[in-house]
C-alpha positions as CSV (number, residue, x, y, z in Angstrom):
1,X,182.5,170.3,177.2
2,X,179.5,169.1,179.0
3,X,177.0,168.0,176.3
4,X,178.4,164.6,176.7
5,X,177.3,162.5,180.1
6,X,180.8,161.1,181.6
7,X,178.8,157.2,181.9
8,X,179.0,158.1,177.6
9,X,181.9,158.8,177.5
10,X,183.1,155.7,179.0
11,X,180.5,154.0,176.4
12,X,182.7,155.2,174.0
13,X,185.8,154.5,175.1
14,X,185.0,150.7,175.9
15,X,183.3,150.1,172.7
16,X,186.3,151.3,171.0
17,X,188.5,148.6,172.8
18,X,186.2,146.4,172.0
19,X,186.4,147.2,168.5
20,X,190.5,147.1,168.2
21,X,190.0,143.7,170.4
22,X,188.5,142.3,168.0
23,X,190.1,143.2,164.9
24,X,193.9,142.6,166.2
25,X,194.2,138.9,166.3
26,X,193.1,138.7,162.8
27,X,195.3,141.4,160.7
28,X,196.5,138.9,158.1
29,X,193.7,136.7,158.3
30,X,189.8,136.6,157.7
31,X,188.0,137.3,160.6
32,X,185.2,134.3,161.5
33,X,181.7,136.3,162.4
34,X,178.6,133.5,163.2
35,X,175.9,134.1,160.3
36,X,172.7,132.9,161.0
37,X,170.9,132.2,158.1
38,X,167.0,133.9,158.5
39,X,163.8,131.2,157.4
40,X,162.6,132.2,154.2
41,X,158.6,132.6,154.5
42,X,158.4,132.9,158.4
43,X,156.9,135.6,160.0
44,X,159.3,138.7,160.9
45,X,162.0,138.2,159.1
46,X,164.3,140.7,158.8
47,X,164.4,142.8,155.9
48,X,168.1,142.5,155.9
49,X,170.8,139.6,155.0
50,X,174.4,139.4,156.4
51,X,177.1,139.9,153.4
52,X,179.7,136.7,154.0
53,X,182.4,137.8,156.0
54,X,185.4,139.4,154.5
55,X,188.8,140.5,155.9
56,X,189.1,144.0,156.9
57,X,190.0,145.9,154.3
58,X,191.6,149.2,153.5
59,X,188.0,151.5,151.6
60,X,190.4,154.7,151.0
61,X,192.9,156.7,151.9
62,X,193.3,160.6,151.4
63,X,193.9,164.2,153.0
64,X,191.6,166.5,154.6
65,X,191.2,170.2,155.6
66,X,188.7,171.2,158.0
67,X,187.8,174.8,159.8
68,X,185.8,175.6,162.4
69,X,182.3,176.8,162.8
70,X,179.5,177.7,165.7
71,X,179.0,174.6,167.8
72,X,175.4,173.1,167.9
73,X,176.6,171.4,171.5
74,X,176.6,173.9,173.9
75,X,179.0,176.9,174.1
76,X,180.7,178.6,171.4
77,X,184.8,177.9,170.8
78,X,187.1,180.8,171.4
79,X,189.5,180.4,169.0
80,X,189.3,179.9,165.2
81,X,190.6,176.4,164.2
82,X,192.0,174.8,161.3
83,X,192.4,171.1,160.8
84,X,194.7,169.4,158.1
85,X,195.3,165.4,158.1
86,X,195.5,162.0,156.3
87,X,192.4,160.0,157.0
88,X,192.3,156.2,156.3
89,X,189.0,154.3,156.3
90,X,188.7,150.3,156.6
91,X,185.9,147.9,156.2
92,X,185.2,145.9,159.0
93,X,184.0,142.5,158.5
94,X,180.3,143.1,160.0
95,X,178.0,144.0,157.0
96,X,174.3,143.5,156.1
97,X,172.2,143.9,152.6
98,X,168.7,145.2,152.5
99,X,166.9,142.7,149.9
100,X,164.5,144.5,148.9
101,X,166.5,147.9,147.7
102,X,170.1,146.7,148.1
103,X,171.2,149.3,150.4
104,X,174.3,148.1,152.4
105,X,174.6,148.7,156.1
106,X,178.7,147.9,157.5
107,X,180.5,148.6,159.8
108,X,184.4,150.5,159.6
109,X,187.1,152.3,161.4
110,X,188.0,155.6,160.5
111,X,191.8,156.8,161.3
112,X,193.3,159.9,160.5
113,X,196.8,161.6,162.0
114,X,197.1,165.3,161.1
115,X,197.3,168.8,162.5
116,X,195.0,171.2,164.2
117,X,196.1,175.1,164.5
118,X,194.5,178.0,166.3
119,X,196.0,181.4,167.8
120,X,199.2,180.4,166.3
121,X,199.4,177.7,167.9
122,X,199.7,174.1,166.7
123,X,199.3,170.2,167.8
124,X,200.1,166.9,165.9
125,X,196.6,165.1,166.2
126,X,195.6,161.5,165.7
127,X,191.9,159.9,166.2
128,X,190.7,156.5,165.8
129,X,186.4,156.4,164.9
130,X,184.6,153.5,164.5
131,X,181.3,154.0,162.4
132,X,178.4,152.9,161.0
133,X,177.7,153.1,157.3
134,X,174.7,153.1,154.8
135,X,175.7,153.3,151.1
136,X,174.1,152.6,147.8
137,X,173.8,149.3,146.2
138,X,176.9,150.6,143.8
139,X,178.5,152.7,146.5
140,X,178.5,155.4,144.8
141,X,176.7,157.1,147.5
142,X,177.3,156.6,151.3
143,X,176.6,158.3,154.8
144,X,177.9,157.3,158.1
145,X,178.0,158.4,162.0
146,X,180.3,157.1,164.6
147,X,182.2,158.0,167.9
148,X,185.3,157.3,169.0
149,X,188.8,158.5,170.6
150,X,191.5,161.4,169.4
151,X,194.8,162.3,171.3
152,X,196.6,165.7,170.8
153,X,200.7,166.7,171.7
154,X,199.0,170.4,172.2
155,X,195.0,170.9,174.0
156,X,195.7,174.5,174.7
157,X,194.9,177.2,172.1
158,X,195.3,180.5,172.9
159,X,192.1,181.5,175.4
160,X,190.7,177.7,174.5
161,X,191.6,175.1,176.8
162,X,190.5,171.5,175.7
163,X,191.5,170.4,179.2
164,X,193.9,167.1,178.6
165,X,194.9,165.6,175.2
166,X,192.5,162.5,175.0
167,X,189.6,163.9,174.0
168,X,186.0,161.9,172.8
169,X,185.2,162.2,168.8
170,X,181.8,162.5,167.5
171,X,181.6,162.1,163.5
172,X,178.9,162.4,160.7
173,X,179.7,162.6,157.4
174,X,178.1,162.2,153.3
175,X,180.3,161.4,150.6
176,X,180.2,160.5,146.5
177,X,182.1,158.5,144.6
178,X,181.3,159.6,140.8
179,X,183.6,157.2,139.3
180,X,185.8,154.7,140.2
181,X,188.9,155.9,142.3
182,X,188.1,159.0,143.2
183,X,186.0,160.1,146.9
184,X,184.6,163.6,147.6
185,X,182.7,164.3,150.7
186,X,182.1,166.3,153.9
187,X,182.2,165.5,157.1
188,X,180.9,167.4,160.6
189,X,183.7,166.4,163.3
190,X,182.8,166.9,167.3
191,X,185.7,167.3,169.7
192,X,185.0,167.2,173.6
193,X,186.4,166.2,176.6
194,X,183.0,165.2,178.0
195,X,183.7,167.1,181.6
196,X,186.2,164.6,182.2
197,X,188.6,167.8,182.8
198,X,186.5,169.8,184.3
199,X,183.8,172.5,183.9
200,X,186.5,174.7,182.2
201,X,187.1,173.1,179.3
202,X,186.0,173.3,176.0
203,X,186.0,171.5,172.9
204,X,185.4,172.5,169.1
205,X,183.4,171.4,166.1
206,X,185.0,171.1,162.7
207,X,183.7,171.3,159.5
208,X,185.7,168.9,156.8
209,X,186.1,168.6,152.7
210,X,187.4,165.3,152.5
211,X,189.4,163.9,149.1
212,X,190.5,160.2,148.4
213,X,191.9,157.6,146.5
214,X,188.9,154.9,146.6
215,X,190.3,150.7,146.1
């Protein structure tokens, strides 16, 4: 689709290598961030303090089913999709505290590898989302929104052509955790090529019940 300027796209794309560059030397190890202390009493201070760095760390784990729905970005999908994977969601070392109300700002990477089906036909699917998250001092609340990269073995659907099989991800989603273990949420899941195929393409937005096993 064209909602999404190309120089975006390429946004994307680089802040996602930049992301995975970052992470990789330190899988077994923490990662070192610089934390600069703020000046109690001076003027302008933020309102948020940085949480002391932790290693990246595996949030939760669990399947998904998603279906999709008229697209808010531009034209309508031709085909009726369904979406059924595994999603995995890590904590990134980057965090920050709000002082006053405790509301936790972080950063994560959201991975999933799954299927998605329309007009009978099918294509193994894998995407790879960093985001950024705002959750309640317990956590028993949280929202996030990121953007990031998904490849499929299949990008034509019956009269839908995605146009090539790396395709740009846009991502919001709300979720609860009532009580410890257990994650419910939803989640509103953008696929587009971003015209980097051409004016012919098209992409789809799914709609997603998420369920997971919460460390």
């Amino acid at each position: 689709m064209n909602a999404i300027p190309r120089s975006l796209a390429w946004g994307l794309i680089l802040s996602l290598v930049l992301t995975i560059m970052a992470s990789a030397p330190s899988w077994a190890e923490p990662m070192a961030v610089l934390v600069v202390t703020p000046r109690v009493g001076v003027a302008g201070e933020s309102p948020f303090g940085q949480e002391p760095t932790k290693p990246m760390t595996l949030i939760r784990v669990g399947p998904r089913v998603g279906m999709s729905g008229k697209s808010p970005f531009g034209k309508d999908q031709k085909e009726y999709f369904q979406q059924y994977d595994v999603a995995a969601l890590f904590r990134l070392p980057w965090g920050w505290q709000e002082k006053s109300s405790g509301l936790k700002l972080d950063m994560r990477l959201l991975a999933s590898a799954g299927e998605l089906a329309a007009a009978g036909d099918t294509s193994l699917m894998a995407t790879l989302v960093p985001c950024l998250a705002l959750s309640s001092p317990s956590g028993a609340l949280s929202i996030d929104v990121g953007a990031g990269a998904a490849v499929f073995s299949n990008y034509k659907f019956g009269a839908q052509n995605f146009g090539g099989p790396a395709q740009i991800v846009g991502t919001a989603g709300i979720g609860l955790n009532p009580f410890p273990g257990f994650y419910a949420g939803y989640r509103f899941q953008h696929f587009s090529d971003a015209g980097i195929y051409g004016a012919t393409s098209l992409g789809v937005d799914m709609h997603i019940v998420e369920i997971a096993y919460r460390f």
